[in-house]
LODOZA-777920 format. One record per residue (C-alpha): residue number from 1; residue in one letter; x, y, z. Coordinates in steps of 0.02 Angstrom, whole numbers, m for minus. Layout:
sedo_tiza_c1_c2_c3
NUM_A_X_Y_Z
...
end
This chain:
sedo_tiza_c1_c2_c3
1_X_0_0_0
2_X_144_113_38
3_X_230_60_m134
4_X_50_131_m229
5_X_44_263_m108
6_X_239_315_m151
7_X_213_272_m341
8_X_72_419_m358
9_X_160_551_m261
10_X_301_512_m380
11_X_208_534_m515
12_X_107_700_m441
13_X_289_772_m439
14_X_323_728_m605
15_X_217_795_m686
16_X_231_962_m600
17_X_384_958_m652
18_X_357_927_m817
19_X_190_1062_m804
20_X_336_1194_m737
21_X_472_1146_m884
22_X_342_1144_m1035
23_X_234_1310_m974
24_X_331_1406_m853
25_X_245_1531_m751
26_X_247_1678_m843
27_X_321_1834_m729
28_X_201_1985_m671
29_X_302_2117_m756
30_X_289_2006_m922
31_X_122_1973_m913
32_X_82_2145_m901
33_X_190_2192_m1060
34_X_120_2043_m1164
35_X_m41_2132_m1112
36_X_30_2308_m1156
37_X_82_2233_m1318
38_X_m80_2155_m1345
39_X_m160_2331_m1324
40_X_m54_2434_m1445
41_X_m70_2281_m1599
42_X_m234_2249_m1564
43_X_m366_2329_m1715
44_X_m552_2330_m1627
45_X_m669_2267_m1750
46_X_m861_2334_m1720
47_X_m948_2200_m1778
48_X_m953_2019_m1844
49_X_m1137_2065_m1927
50_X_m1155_2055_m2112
51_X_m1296_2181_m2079
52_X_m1176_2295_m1998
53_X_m1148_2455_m2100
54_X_m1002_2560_m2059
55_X_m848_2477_m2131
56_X_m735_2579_m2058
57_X_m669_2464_m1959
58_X_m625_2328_m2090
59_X_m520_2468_m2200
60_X_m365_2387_m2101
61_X_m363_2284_m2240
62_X_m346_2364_m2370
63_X_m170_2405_m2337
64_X_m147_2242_m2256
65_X_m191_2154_m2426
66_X_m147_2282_m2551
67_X_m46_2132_m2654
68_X_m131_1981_m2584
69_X_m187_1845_m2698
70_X_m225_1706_m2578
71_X_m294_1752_m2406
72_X_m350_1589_m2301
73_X_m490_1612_m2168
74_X_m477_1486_m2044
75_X_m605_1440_m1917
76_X_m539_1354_m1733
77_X_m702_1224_m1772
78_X_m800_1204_m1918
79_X_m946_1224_m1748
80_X_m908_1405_m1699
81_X_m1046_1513_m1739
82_X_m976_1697_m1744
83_X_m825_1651_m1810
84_X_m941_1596_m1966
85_X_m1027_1761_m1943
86_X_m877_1867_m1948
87_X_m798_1767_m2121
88_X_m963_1811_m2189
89_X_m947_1997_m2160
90_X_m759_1983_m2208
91_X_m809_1901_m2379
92_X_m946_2032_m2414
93_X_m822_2168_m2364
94_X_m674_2091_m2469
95_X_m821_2075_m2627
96_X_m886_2237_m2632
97_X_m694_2340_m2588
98_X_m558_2234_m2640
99_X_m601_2139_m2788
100_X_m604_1944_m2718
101_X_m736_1877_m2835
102_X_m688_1682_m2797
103_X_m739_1575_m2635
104_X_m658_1404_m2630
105_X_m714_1285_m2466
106_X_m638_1155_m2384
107_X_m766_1047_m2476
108_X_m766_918_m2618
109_X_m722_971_m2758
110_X_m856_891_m2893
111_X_m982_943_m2765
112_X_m947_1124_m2736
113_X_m933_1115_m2926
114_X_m1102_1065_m2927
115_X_m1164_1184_m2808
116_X_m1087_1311_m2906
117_X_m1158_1272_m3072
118_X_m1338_1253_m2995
119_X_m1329_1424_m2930
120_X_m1282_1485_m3088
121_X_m1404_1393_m3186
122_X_m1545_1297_m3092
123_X_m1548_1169_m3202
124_X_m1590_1021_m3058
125_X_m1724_1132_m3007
126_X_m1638_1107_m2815
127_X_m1749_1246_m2704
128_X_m1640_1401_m2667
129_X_m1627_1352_m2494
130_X_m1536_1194_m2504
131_X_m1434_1208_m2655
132_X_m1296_1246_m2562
133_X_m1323_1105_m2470
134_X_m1265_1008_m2644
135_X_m1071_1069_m2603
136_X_m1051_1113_m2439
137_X_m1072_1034_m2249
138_X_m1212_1068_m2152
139_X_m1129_1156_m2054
140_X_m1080_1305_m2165
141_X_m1240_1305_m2241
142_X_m1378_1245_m2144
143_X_m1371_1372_m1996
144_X_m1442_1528_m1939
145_X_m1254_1607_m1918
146_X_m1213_1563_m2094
147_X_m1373_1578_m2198
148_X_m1359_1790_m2255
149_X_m1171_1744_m2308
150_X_m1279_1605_m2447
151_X_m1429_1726_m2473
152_X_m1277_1862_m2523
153_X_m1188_1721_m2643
154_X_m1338_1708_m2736
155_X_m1374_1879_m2733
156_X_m1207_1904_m2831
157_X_m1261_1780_m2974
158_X_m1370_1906_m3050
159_X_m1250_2049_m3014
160_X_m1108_2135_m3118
161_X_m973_2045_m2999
162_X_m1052_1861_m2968
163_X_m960_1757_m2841
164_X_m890_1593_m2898
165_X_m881_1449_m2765
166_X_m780_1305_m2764
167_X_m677_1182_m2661
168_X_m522_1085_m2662
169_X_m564_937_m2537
170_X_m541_732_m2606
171_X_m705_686_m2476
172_X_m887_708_m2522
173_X_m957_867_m2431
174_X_m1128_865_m2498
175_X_m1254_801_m2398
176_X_m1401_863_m2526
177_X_m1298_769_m2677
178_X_m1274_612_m2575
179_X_m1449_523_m2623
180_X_m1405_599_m2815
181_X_m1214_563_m2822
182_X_m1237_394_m2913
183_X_m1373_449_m3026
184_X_m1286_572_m3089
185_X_m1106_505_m3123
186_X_m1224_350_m3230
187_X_m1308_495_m3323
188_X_m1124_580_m3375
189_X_m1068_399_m3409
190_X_m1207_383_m3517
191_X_m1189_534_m3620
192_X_m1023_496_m3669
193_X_m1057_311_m3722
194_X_m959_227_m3580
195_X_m1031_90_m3513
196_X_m1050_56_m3322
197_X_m1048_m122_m3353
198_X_m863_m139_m3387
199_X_m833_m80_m3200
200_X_m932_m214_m3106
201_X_m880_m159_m2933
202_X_m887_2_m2954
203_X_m1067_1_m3052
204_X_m1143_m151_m2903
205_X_m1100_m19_m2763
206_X_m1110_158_m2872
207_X_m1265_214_m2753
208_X_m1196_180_m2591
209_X_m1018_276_m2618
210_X_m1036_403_m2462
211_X_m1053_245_m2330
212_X_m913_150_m2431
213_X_m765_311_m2358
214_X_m821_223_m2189
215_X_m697_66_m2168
216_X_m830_m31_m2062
217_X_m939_m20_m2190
218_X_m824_m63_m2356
219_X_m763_m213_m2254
220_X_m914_m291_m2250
221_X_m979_m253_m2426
222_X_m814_m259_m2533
223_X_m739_m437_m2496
224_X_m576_m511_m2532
225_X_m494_m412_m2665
226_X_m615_m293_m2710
227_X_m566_m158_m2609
228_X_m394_m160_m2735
229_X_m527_m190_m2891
230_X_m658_m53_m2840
231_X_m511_56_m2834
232_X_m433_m8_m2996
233_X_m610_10_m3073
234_X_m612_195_m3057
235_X_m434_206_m3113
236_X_m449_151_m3260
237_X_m638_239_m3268
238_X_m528_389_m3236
239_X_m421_374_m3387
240_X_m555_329_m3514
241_X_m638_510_m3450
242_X_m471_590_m3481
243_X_m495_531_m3656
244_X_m652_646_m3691
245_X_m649_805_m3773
246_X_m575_935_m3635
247_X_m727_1012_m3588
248_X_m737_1101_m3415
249_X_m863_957_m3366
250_X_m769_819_m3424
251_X_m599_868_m3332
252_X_m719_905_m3179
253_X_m797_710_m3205
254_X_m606_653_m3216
255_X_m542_769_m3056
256_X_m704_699_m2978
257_X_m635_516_m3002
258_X_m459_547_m2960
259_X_m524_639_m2786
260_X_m658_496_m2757
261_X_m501_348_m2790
262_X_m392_449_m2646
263_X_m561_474_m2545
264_X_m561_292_m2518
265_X_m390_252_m2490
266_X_m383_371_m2369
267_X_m519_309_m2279
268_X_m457_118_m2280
269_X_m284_181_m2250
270_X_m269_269_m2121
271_X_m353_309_m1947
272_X_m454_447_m1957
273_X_m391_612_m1889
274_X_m215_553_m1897
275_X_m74_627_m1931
276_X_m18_530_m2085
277_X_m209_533_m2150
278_X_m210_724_m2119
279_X_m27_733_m2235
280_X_m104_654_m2374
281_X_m274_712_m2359
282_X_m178_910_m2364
283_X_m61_863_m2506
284_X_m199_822_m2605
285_X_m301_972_m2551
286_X_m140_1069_m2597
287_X_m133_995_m2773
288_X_m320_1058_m2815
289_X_m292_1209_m2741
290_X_m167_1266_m2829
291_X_m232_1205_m3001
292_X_m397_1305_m2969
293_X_m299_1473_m2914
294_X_m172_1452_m3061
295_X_m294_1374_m3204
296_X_m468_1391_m3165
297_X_m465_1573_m3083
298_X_m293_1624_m3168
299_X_m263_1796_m3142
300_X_m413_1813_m2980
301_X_m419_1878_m2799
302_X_m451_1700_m2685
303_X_m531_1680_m2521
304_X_m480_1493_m2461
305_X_m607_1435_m2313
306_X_m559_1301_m2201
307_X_m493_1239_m2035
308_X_m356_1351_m1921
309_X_m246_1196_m1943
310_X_m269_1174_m2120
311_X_m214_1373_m2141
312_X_m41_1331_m2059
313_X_113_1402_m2150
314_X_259_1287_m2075
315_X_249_1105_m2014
316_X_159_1059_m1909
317_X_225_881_m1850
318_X_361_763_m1927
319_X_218_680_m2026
320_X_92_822_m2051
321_X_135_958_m2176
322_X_m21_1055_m2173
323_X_m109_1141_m2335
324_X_m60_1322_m2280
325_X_127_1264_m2312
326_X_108_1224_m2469
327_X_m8_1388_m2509
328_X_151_1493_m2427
329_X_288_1421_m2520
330_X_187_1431_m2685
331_X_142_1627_m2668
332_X_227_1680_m2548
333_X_204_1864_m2469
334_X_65_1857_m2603
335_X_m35_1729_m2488
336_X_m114_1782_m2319
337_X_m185_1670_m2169
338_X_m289_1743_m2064
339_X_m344_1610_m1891
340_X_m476_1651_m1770
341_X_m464_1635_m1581
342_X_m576_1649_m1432
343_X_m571_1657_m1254
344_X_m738_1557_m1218
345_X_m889_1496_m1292
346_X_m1079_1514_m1253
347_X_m1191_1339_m1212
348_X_m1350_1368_m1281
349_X_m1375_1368_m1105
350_X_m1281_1533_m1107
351_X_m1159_1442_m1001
352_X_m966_1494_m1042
353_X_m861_1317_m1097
354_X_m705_1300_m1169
355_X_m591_1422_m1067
356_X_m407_1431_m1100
357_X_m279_1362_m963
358_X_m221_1473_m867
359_X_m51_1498_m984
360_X_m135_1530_m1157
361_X_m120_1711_m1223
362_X_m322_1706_m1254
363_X_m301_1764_m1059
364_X_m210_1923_m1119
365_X_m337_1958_m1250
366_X_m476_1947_m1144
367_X_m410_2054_m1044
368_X_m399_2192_m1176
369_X_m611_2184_m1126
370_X_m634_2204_m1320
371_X_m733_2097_m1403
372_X_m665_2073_m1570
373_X_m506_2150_m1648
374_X_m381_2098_m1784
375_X_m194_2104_m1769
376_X_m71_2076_m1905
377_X_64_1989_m1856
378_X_168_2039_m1993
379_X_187_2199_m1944
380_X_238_2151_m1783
381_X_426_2172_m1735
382_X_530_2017_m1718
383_X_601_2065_m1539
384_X_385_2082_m1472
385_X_329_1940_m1369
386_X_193_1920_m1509
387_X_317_1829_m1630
388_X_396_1739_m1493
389_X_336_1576_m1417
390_X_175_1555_m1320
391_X_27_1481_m1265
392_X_m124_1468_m1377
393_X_m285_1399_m1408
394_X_m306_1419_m1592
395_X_m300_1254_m1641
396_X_m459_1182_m1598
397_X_m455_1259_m1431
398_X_m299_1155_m1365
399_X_m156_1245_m1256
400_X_15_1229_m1393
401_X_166_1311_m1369
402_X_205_1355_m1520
403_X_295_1513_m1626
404_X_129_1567_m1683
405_X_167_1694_m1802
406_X_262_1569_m1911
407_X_96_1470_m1933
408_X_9_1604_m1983
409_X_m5_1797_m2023
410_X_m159_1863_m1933
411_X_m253_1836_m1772
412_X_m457_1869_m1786
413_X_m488_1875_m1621
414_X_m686_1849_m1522
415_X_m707_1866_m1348
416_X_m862_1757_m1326
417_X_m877_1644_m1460
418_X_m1042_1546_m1498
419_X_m1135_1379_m1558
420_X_m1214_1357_m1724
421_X_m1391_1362_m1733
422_X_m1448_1233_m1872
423_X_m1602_1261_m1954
424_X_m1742_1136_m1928
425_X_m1801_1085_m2126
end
């Protein structure tokens, strides 16, 4: 008993120790400059309203992204509702002043395609309030919080200055196209005389392709070798696509394929929300990325929506490069990545959760009693505690010491941060 007893207090100590070596206590007299520094970087914003309609506040940017050509909005969870709020008054403001005319989502890639084309045309005769719903998650479209920001997309359509959407994910995003997704890939099969019957696998399972990125579920359906055929299958279905006239639809039906093939391998692969499933789920992200900014929208203002982590500019582990990386070393000074941050969040029991320990700078900026405010780091000197180490939550609301301003180049900041509110269809 006095072995256990010795054994725990052993361990208590050790990991105060460790506690004290990894986050030191940070002195009074640096606390209070951090603070100071906090104060004199900080930008207040008013407002995270897209009904809110002095813009004064957001003219920061203009200078701040006078030869941008790539600015990534992150988001700390795809779940945070004023973050989602404030991207939608920063797109609106970046539309009407700055000339960024292209939206591209951390979303598939054939579906936001979709999505895109249906807004533009309404040939599927999907209602206006769920044909965003053909590209995106539910939970960038199906909310209260994010609702005016696809009202004002489709506004644009019929405007001088339409807004194209887009995305450069490999995974299916579209919970609207899911009970359509196999109809329609028969349908452009069809049309170009190739037959679904020379791709048995792939044409006895075509309908149920969401549930098959689920390993659980493939195991039990694809037995044997089939998991190597179904992907061979759509290999080779790629390359007879490839073999079409170049239309924009047909290299869309033959990016589709080549996304859907890594989907799946990805899925069997690897355990989800690893890092080596997050490396090659990002590299591939990177590769469509770039061909829509350099081919697609050559010559265009971007605005890249995804994940904080996905927005990272350096590595982030020694088997994650993330997406942001990529973006930085491709464009360089003409990319900018712009995280958000919060101190807490409101329950929709009004109840503040997700507080930082007691070492993250979100302490610092709630302390600033402002409720939102931008600060670009880049124009931060090196020497300022601001582009040296510290605490943070901005990854998904988990304390990392990290050299933050490496990762990215701009701090969104919201005091109280809230839930999405999805809409009841």
């Amino acid at each position: 008993m006095k072995k256990i007893l010795y054994d725990f207090i052993l361990s208590v100590i050790a990991i105060l120790v460790l506690n004290k070596m990894v986050y030191q206590e940070v002195p009074q007299k640096e606390q209070q400059k951090l603070l100071s520094e906090v104060q004199h970087y900080q930008h207040p914003i008013k407002s995270v309203s897209m009904e809110y309609i002095d813009n004064s506040d957001l003219k920061v940017l203009d200078a701040v992204l006078k030869d941008n050509r790539v600015l990534m909005l992150g988001e700390n969870t795809h779940f945070d509702g004023a973050t989602s709020e404030a991207k939608g008054r920063l797109i609106k403001y970046l539309h009407e002043n700055l000339d960024y005319n292209v939206v591209l989502y951390e979303a598939g890639q054939y579906d936001t395609w979709l999505m895109n084309r249906e807004m533009n045309s309404h040939s599927m005769k999907v209602p206006t309030d769920s044909v965003a719903g053909l590209g995106l998650f539910w939970f960038w479209w199906a909310t209260t919080e994010t609702r005016p920001l696809i009202q004002y997309y489709q506004k644009t359509k019929v405007s001088g200055t339409p807004i194209e959407l887009g995305g450069f994910d490999i995974q299916f995003s579209g919970n609207v196209l899911s009970g359509r997704r196999g109809k329609l890939l028969k349908e452009f099969l069809n049309k170009n005389k190739i037959s679904i019957n020379d791709f048995p696998v792939f044409n006895k399972n075509i309908n149920t392709l969401d549930n098959l990125t689920f390993d659980s579920y493939a195991n039990k359906i694809l037995k044997g070798n089939q998991k190597n055929e179904f992907l061979r299958e759509i290999s080779k279905l790629e390359q007879t696509v490839l073999k079409l006239e170049k239309t924009p639809e047909n290299i869309m039906y033959a990016q589709y394929l080549h996304d859907m093939k890594n989907n799946f391998h990805k899925s069997w692969k690897y355990k989800p929300g690893s890092m080596p499933s997050m490396h090659f789920r990002d590299s591939l992200m990177a590769r469509n990325l770039i061909h829509q900014i350099d081919s697609v929208y050559k010559g265009k203002k971007v605005i890249v929506w995804c994940a904080n982590i996905h927005t990272f500019a350096e590595r982030y582990a020694k088997d994650y490069l993330p997406l942001g990386a990529y973006i930085k070393n491709k464009y360089g000074k003409a990319s900018y990545m712009i995280d958000f941050s919060s101190y807490a969040k409101k329950s929709d029991k009004g109840i503040l959760i997700n507080k930082p320990g007691k070492f993250a700078i979100e302490n610092a900026f709630h302390k600033t009693q402002t409720p939102y405010f931008f600060m670009n780091l880049r124009d931060i000197p090196e020497n300022s505690l601001l582009r040296k180490e510290f605490v943070s939550t901005i990854n998904q609301g988990i304390d990392q010491k990290r050299i933050w301003s490496r990762s990215f180049d701009g701090i969104f900041y919201i005091d109280t941060n809230t839930l999405l509110t999805p809409i009841n269809k």
